[in-house]
C-alpha positions in Angstrom: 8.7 -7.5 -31.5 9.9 -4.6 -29.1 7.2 -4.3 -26.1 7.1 -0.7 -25.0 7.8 -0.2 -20.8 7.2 2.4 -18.6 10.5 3.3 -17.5 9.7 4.6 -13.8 8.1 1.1 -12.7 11.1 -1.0 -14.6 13.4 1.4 -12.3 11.2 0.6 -9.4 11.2 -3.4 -9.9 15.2 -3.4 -9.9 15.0 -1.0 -6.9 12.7 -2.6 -5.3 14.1 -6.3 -5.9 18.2 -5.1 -4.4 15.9 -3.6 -1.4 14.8 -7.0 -0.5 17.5 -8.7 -0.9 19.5 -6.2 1.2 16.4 -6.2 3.8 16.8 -10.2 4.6 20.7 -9.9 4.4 20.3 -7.4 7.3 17.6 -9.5 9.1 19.7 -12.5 9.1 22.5 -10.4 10.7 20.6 -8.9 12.8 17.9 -10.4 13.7 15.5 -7.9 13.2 11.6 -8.7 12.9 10.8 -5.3 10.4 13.6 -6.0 8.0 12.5 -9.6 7.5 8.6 -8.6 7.6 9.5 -6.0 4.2 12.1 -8.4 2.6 9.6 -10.5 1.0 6.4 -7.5 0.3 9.7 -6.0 -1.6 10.5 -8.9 -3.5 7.1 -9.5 -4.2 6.5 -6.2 -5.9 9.8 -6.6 -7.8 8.5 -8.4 -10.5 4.8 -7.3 -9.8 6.6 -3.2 -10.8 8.2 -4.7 -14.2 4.3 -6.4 -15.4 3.1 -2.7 -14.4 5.8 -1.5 -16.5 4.7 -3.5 -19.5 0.8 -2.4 -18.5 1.6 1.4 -18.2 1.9 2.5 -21.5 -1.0 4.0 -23.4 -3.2 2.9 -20.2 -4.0 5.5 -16.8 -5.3 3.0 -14.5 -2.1 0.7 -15.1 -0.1 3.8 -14.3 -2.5 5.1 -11.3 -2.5 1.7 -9.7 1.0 0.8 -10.0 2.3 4.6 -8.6 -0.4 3.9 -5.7 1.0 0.7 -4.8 4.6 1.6 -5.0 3.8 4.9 -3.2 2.5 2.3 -0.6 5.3 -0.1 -0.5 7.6 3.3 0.1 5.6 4.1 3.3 4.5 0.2 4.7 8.4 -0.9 4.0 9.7 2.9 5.2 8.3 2.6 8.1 9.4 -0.7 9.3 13.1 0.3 7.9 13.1 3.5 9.9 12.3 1.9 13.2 15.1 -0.8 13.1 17.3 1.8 11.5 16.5 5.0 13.5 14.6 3.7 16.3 11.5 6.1 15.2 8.5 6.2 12.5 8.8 7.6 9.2 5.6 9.6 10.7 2.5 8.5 12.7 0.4 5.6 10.7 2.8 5.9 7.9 2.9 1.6 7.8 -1.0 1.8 8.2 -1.4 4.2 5.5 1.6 2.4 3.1 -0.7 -1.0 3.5 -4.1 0.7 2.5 -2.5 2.4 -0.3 -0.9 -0.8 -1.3 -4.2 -2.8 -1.3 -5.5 0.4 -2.8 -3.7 -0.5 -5.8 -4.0 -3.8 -6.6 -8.0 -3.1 -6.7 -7.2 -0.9 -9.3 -5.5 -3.1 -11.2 -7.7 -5.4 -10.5 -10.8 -3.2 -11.6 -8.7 -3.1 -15.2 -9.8 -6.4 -15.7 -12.8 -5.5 -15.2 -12.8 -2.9 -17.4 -13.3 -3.4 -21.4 -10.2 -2.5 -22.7 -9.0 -2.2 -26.4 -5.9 -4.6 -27.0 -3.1 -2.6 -29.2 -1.1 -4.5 -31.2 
């Protein structure tokens, strides 16, 4: 039985997994605080991005709530990166804005439990 995927969040998850492991290569080279602070919120979402892959197709608030999150996880782990990297801020409360969005989100998601939903089989 093939399952369908939404292709953008599968891209994401394997994006987002290499980040981390990049992130806490750096931070145990270099001892920096921000790089080990995203490592583990990337690989977190890593495999949370491929079950939103798997949830996307054929359902909006799977796809909302997975772009909001990931558009979050850019900002919150952008941030961080762009201070150790650059020594500045992706833009003011970019990392504030990232973590709301992120927790954004996962309520919707969460709120698709909620919701009655018609299983497709």
């Amino acid at each position: 039985m093939a399952v369908e995927l939404y292709r953008p969040f599968v891209i994401a998850g394997g994006l987002s997994g290499a980040a981390a492991l990049a992130a806490y290569a750096a931070s145990a080279h270099s001892g920096s605080a921000n790089l080990g602070t995203v490592a583990p919120l990337l690989l977190a979402h890593a495999p949370a991005l491929l079950v939103f892959a798997m949830l996307a197709p054929g359902r909006m608030a799977a796809r909302l709530g997975g772009w909001i999150t990931f558009l979050g996880l850019i900002l919150f782990c952008g941030d961080l990166v762009t201070r150790d990297i650059a020594g500045t801020r992706l833009f003011p409360y970019a990392a504030p804005s990232g973590g709301t969005l992120m927790i954004l989100g996962w309520l919707v998601i969460a709120c698709m439990g909620i919701m009655k939903q018609k299983v497709s089989s």
